[in-house]
Each structure stands twice: as structure tokens, then as C-alpha cells.
C-alpha positions in Angstrom: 42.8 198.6 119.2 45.5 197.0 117.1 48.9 198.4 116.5 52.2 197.2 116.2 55.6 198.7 118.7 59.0 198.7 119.1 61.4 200.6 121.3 65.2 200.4 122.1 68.1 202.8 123.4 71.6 203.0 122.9 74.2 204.2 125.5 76.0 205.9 122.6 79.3 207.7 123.1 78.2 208.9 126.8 79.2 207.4 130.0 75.5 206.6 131.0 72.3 206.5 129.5 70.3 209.0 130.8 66.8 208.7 128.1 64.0 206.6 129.5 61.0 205.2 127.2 58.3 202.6 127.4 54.3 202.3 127.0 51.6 201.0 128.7 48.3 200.0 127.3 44.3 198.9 128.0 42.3 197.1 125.0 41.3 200.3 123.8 43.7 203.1 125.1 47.5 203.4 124.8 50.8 205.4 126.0 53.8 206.1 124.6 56.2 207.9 126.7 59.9 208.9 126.2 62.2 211.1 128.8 65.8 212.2 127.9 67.7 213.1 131.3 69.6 216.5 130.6 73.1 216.8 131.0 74.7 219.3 133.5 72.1 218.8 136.1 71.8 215.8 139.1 70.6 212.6 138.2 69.2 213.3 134.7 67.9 209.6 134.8 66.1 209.6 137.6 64.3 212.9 136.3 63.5 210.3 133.4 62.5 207.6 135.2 60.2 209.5 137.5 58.7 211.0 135.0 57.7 208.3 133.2 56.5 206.3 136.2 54.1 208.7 137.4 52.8 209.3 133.9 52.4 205.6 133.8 50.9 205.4 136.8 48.1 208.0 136.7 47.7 205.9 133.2 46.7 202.6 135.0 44.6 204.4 137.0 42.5 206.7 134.6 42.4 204.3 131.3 39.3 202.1 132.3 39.7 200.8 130.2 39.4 204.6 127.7 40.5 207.5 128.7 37.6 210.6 129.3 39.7 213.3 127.3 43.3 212.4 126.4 44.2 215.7 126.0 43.5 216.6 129.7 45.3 213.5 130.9 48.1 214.6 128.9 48.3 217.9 130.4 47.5 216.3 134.2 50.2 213.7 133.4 53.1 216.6 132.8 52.3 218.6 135.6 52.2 215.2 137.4 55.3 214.2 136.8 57.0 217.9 137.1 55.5 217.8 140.8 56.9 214.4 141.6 60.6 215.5 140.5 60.3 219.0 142.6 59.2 216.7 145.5 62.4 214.4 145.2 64.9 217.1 144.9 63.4 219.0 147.9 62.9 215.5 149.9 66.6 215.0 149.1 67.7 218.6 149.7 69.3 219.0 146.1 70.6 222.3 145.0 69.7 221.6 141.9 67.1 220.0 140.9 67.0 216.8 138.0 65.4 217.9 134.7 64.0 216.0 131.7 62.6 216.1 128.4 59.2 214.5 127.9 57.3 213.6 125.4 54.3 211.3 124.9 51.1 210.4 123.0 48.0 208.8 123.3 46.5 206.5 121.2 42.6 206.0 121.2 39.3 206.1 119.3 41.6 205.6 116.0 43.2 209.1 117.1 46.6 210.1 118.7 47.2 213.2 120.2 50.1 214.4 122.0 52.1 216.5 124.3 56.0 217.6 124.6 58.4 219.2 126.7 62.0 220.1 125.4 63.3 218.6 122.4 62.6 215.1 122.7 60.3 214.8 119.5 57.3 213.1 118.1 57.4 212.3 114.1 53.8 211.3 111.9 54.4 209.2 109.0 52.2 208.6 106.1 52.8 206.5 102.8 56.7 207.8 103.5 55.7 211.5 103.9 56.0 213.6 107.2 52.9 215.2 108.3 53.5 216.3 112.1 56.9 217.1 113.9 56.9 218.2 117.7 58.9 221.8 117.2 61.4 221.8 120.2 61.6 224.0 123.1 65.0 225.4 121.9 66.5 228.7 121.2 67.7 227.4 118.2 64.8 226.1 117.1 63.0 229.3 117.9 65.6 231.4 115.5 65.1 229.5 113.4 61.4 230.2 112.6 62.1 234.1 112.7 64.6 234.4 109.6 64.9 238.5 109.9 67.3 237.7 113.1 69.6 234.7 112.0 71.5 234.2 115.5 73.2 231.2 116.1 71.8 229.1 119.2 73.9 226.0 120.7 70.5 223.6 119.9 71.2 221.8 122.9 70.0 225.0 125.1 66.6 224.9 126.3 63.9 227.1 127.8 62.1 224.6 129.7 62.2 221.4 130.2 60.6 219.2 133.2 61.8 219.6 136.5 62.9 223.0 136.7 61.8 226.0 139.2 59.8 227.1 136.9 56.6 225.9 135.8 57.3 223.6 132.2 55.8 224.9 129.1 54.6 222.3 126.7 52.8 222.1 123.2 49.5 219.9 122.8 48.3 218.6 119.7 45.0 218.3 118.4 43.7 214.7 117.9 45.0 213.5 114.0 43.1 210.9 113.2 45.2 207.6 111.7 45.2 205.5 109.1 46.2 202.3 108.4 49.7 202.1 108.4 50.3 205.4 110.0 53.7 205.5 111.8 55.3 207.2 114.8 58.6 208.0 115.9 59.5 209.2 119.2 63.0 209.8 119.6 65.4 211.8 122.0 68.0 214.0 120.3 70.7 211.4 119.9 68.4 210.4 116.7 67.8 213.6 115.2 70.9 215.7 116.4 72.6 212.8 113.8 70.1 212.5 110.8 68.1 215.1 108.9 64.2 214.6 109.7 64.0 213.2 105.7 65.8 210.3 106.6 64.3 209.8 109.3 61.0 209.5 107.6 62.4 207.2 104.9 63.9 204.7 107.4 60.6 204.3 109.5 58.6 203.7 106.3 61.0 201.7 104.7 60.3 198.5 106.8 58.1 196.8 109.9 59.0 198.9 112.9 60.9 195.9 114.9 64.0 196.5 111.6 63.3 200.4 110.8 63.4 201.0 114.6 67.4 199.4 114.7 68.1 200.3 111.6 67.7 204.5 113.0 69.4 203.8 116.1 73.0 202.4 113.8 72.3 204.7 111.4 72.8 207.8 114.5 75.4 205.9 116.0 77.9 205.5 112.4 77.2 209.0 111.4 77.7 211.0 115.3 80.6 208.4 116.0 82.2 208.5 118.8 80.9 211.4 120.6 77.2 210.0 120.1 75.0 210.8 122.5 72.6 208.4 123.9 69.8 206.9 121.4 66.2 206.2 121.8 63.7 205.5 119.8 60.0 204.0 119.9 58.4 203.3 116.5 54.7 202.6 116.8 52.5 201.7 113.5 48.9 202.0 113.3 46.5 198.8 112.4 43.1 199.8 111.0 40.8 197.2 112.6 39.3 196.5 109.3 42.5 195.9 108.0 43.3 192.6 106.1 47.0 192.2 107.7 45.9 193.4 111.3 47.7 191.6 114.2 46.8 191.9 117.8 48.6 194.3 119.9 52.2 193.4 120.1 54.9 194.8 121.6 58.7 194.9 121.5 59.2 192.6 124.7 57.8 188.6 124.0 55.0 187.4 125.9 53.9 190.3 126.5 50.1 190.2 127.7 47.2 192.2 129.5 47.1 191.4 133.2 43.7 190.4 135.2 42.7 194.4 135.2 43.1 194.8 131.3 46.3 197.1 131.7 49.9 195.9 130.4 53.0 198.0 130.8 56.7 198.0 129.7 57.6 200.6 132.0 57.5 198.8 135.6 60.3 196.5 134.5 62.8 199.4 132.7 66.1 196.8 132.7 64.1 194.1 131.1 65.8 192.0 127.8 68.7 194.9 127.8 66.1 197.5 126.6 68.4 200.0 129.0 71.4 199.9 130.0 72.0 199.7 133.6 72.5 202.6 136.3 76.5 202.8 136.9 77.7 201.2 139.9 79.1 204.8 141.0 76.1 206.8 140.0 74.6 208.5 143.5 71.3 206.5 143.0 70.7 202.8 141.6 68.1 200.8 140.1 67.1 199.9 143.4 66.7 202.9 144.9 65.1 204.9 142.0 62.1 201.3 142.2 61.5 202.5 145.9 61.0 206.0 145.2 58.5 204.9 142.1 56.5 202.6 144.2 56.1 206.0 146.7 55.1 207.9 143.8 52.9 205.3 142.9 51.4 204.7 146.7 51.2 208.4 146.7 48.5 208.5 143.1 46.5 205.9 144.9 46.2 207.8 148.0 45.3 211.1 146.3 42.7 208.6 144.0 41.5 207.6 147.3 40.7 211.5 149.1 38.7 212.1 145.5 36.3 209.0 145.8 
């Protein structure tokens, strides 16, 4: 499995960066994950973090080094990490609940396929053409597909998310199989609340992920200005093993390399090389504290691996 990454975030015009990304990957399986904390509930952040830590997790776990079905690991991995944030807010008797977008792919077999919550969104690029968006879980979004009743929506509002009291919905794709070259964007709404999805598509094509990748997150930041919100972006492009050009796996961090099980991650180490800003010093919950609660979520996976052996 060849393919080339890169990821960064921007703080933006906000006060804190609540979006969360990173991937994790086997010889022959790979995760992309992104999480955008939503504003006007507790800890957005931590919704993010947690949910991409116990997607990462139940990754290491299941990916040995292929996963069975990707498209049931997606599903399990939602519903995963919905539980783990319902457990945290009733462990720490919140009134509200933290909430978060989510989406993430799975790259295998010379297929991706994919899953989303909210309107964090997944792009497919081909020789400069889009062929898949995510659609989001908005009520703007959902007017407007239904021209007869043109009602005006506030796109920020949505009807699920993960996190909530209620059970999240989502949308799963079917497997698309790539080719060489293929590209991927997934990108919280600080990127596409500021350009039109055509320039998205003509950025990510227009160069090698590690400048298109940069190049969107200034371009979002110039045009929203000032009241930007935060900015993340992964950019992933597809390397036919056959290909001519192909490079092994790289990533967006240096040195980055398989450990003695076969399994690499940029996830565990969220702060590293400035990738995300840092937790406030006033924020309710720091770096420190959110690490102990992932290493419980993780303890708590390998336990419940453990009861099914």
C-alpha cells in the first residue's frame, strides 16, 4: 500500500482550536480521521479528541494487519466513539454533553470507503474533477436538495452530530475503487464554509499534497478573514503499486515509521511539530488530562478485546 499524506489545522479567527485529525496505518490498511468540536456545547475538543482516539484505537486493534470488512469497522468505530463521549460526560456529570463532527475513511485493497457524521466532509479527486462529496447532516444542506421549499437554514445547524442524546446518524459509502493519483480531501468547515467546492478541487490537484494542502488552508484564512473559523485539512493521494513514480508510505510528520507490530499512528502524539495548537491554559480540561482519559478509553478496548477471546 503506497500513498502519499499531509494534514495541518489552523486556529483561525477563534479563540481555540476545537478540529482534531490524524491517521494511523498497517502495510496494507489505513485511517484517515478528522473531528471538528462544535461550538455552543462543553469541551468541543475533547469530543474530538476522544473520538478520534477510540477510532484509532479499535484500529490498532482490528487492522492485522487488513481489516475483515471496512465498512463494518466504520460503522463499529462511530458508535464507538459516540459511546466513549456519553461515558465522559456522565463520568463527569455534565449537563451537556460534548459533541463532534466525524468523518473518516479507510483505505484498503486499492479501495476507500467511508463514513460521516455532521458536516465535516470528505472530497474524491480525479484528473482535477470531483467525483464524491460527503453531503452534510445540515438543514441547509437538506433544503437545499428539495428546491419546491427554498427556506433559508443557518448551515452551521445540525441534526446530528456525535455525542448527542440521541443516537448519531451517519452516511456510508460504498467501496470506490482508486486510481493512481486519486486524491482526498477531508476538511472541517473552516475550509469549505470559505471556498466553493470548485476550488477546492483545483487547489488539491494543482500540486503534491504537502503545497496543495497549505495552500487551501491560506486560501480559507485570506478570504473568511478575521472571523475564520478553525481550519483543517488532510490531503491524501493514491499511489498505484505499479506506478512508475510510487514512493513508500509517507506521511506529513518526518521519520515517521511502522513500529515492531506493523501499526504507525499520528494520532497518539496530537501536539507533535505544531500540527495543533495547544489546549488554553484556562480551558476546563488540558492536554494532560484529555491523554489520561484516552489511555482509559484505550485500557477499556483492550479489556472488552479480552472478554471476546
Amino acid at each position: 500500500m503506497k500513498f502519499s499524506v499531509f494534514q495541518a489545522s489552523s486556529q483561525g479567527g477563534r479563540k481555540k482550536n476545537e478540529d482534531r485529525m490524524g491517521y494511523c496505518y498497517t502495510r496494507e490498511s489505513s485511517l484517515f480521521l478528522l473531528a471538528d468540536g462544535m461550538g455552543g456545547h462543553p469541551q468541543g475538543e475533547v469530543a474530538a479528541q476522544l473520538a478520534l482516539q477510540s477510532c484509532s484505537a479499535l484500529f490498532q486493534r482490528e487492522a492485522t494487519p487488513v481489516l475483515v470488512n471496512p465498512a463494518d469497522f466504520l460503522v463499529s468505530a462511530l458508535h464507538t466513539a459516540h459511546r466513549q463521549i456519553a461515558a465522559y460526560a456522565t463520568e463527569q456529570r455534565m449537563r451537556d454533553s460534548p459533541r463532534t463532527t466525524l468523518v473518516a475513511a479507510v483505505l484498503q485493497h486499492g479501495f476507500v470507503t467511508w463514513i460521516h457524521c455532521g458536516d465535516s466532509r470528505l472530497y474524491m479527486v480525479r484528473a482535477g474533477q470531483l467525483l464524491k462529496r460527503t453531503r452534510d447532516h445540515s438543514y441547509a444542506e437538506h433544503a437545499a436538495r428539495v428546491p419546491q421549499r427554498p427556506i433559508q437554514f443557518n448551515r452551521n445547524v445540525l441534526f446530528t452530530c456525535i455525542g448527542s442524546p440521541a443516537d448519531p446518524m451517519y452516511d456510508l459509502s460504498e467501496p470506490q475503487m482508486l486510481q493512481h493519483g486519486d486524491r482526498l480531501v477531508l476538511c472541517s468547515d473552516g475550509l469549505w464554509g470559505a471556498l466553493p467546492d470548485p476550488e477546492i478541487v483545483v487547489q488539491i490537484d494543482s500540486a503534491p499534497v504537502d503545497q496543495s494542502v497549505p495552500a487551501l488552508i491560506d486560501q480559507a484564512l485570506a478570504r473568511a478573514g478575521a472571523s475564520s473559523d478553525n481550519v483543517t485539512v488532510i490531503g491524501v493521494e493514491w499511489i498505484a503499486p505499479d506506478a512508475a513514480a510510487a514512493v513508500p508510505t509517507a506521511g506529513s510528520q518526518p521519520g515517521e515509521f511502522l513500529d515492531s507490530a506493523g501499526y504507525a499512528s499520528t494520532i497518539q502524539d496530537v501536539g507533535r511539530d505544531g500540527m495543533l495548537l495547544e489546549v488554553e491554559e484556562d480551558d476546563e480540561l488540558d492536554e494532560a488530562t484529555i491523554e489520561r482519559t484516552i489511555a482509559e478509553i484505550n485500557e477499556a478496548i483492550r479489556r472488552t478485546a479480552a472478554r471476546r477471546v
